[in-house]
N, C-alpha and C positions, 0 to 999 in steps of 0.2 A: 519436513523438508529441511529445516535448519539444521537438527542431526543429522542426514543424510549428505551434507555440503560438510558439516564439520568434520564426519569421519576421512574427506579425502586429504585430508592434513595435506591442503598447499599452500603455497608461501604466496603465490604469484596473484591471489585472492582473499579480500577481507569478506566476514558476515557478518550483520547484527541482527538483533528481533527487537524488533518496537512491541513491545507489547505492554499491558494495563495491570495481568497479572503478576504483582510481586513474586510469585512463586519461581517464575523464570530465572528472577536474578541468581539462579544457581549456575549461570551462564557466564557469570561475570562483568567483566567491562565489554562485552559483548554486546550485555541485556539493557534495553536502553528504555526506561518507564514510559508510556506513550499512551495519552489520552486522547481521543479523535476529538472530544471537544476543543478541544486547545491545537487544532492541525497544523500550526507551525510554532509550536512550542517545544522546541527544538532543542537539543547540547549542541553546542557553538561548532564544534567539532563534525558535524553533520552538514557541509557544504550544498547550496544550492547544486542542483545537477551535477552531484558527488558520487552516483550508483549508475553502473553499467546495467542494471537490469533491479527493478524493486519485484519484489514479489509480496503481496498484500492479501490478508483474508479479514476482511470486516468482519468485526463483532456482533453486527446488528446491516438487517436488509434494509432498513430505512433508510427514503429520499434523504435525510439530516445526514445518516453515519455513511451512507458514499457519496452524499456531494463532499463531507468534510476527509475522511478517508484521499478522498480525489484529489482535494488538494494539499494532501502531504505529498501524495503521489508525484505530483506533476513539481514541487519543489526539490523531489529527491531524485529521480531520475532523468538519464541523460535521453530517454524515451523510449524503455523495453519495459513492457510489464507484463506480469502474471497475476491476473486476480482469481483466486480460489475461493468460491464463496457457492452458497446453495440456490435453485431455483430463485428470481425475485418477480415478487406479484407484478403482474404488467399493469398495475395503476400504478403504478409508481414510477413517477418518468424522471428517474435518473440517469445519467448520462452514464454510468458502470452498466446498469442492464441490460447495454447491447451485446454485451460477451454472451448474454443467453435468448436475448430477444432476435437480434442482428437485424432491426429495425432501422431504415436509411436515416430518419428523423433522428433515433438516438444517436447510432454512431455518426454524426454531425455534432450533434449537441457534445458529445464527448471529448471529440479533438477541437470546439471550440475553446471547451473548459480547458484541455489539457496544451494549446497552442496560445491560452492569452499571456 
């Protein structure tokens, strides 16, 4: 997806990638090192509710990596998001698994998280 945004070469729009793997940084000042353990471990330059739209794909389905994921989420966006992530086991009651559950409990629990 991040390729697909940077091929529209425009001005009127910034991207980054948060991501873990080093390898990205071929991306440049784009590429921004991002550890889910550390969720608001942040470059300064990365303003509260500074993204029109985050777009996020967890590294891991665990309740731990999208409670923390979630709240980078909800530091970074002004409230549009896309999360791309695989099937998550219904024992695990995190508040991201309504996007696949669409269970009334979680999506509650979600915009709690994402509205404190």
């Amino acid at each position: 997806m991040y390729q697909k945004l940077k091929e529209q070469d425009r001005k009127d729009f910034s991207v980054y990638i948060l991501e873990y793997d080093r390898r990205f940084a071929v991306y440049g000042e784009e590429f921004i090192f991002y550890d889910y353990n550390h969720p608001l471990n942040l470059p300064e330059n990365l303003l509260p509710h500074s993204f029109d739209i985050v777009i996020a794909d967890p590294p891991y389905l665990s309740e731990e990596c999208l409670q923390k994921t979630a709240e980078t989420i909800k530091y970074l966006t002004k409230g549009k998001i896309l999360l791309c992530t695989g099937i998550i086991n219904k024992s695990i009651r995190s508040p991201l698994s309504i996007f696949f559950s669409l269970s009334k409990d979680k999506l509650t629990a979600l915009r709690k998280i994402l509205t404190q």
